[in-house]
N, C-alpha and C positions, 0 to 999 in steps of 0.2 A: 672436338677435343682441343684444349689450348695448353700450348708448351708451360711450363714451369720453369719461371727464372730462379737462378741462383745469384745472388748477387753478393759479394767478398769484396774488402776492400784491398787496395794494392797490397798489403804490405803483405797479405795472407795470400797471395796470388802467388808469389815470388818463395812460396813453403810449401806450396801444392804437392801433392806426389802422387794421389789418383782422386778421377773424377768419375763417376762412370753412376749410370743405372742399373739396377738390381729387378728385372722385372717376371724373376720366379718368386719376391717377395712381397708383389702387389697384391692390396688387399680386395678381398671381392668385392664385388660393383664398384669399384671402381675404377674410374680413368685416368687415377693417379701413380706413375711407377717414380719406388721409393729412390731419391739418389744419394749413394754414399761418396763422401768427400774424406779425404784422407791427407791431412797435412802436417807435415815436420814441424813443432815448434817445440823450444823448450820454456818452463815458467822462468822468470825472472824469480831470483834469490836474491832475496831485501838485504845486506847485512844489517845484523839489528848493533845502535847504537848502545854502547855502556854504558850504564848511567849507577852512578853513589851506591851502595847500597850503606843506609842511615841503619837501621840493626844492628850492624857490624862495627860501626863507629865507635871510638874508647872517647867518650863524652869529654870526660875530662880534661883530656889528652887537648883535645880540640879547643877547650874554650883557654884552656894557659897559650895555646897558640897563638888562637885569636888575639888576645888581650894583648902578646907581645906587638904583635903587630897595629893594633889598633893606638897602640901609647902615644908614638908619632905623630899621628895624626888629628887636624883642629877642625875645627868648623868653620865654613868662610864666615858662614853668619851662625847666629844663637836662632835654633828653631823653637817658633812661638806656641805651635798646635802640632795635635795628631795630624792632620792636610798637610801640613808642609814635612813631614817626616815622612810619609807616606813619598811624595810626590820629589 
């Protein structure tokens, strides 16, 4: 018979809370007893980021906005193509 490693890395070492074998739950023929691990963790909770919701948006509203703010503003140079507008 050869032992069974368990192998965990540090950080789940340090959240252990039992370790033990269970060997009224070994199955027959074998020479394997089952081991239950039992460790304290909790999940990580993502906050999830807000992001626009556009459905909601009064179109209208927005593009008078826009346009005030865009009055302003000039172009350093006249763009020639679709590529440099993009880019």
């Amino acid at each position: 018979m050869r032992p069974n490693n368990v192998f965990m890395s540090d950080v789940l070492c340090n959240t252990t809370v039992k370790c033990a074998i269970v060997p009224e739950e070994q199955p027959a023929r074998s020479d394997h007893l089952p081991i239950v691990i039992i460790i304290d963790v909790e999940p990580v909770v993502k906050a999830e980021v807000p992001r626009p919701n556009f459905r909601v948006t009064n179109w209208n509203k927005f593009r008078m906005v826009l346009a005030d703010r865009l009055v302003g503003l000039e172009p350093e140079e006249p763009l020639c193509s679709e590529g440099e507008f993009y880019r």
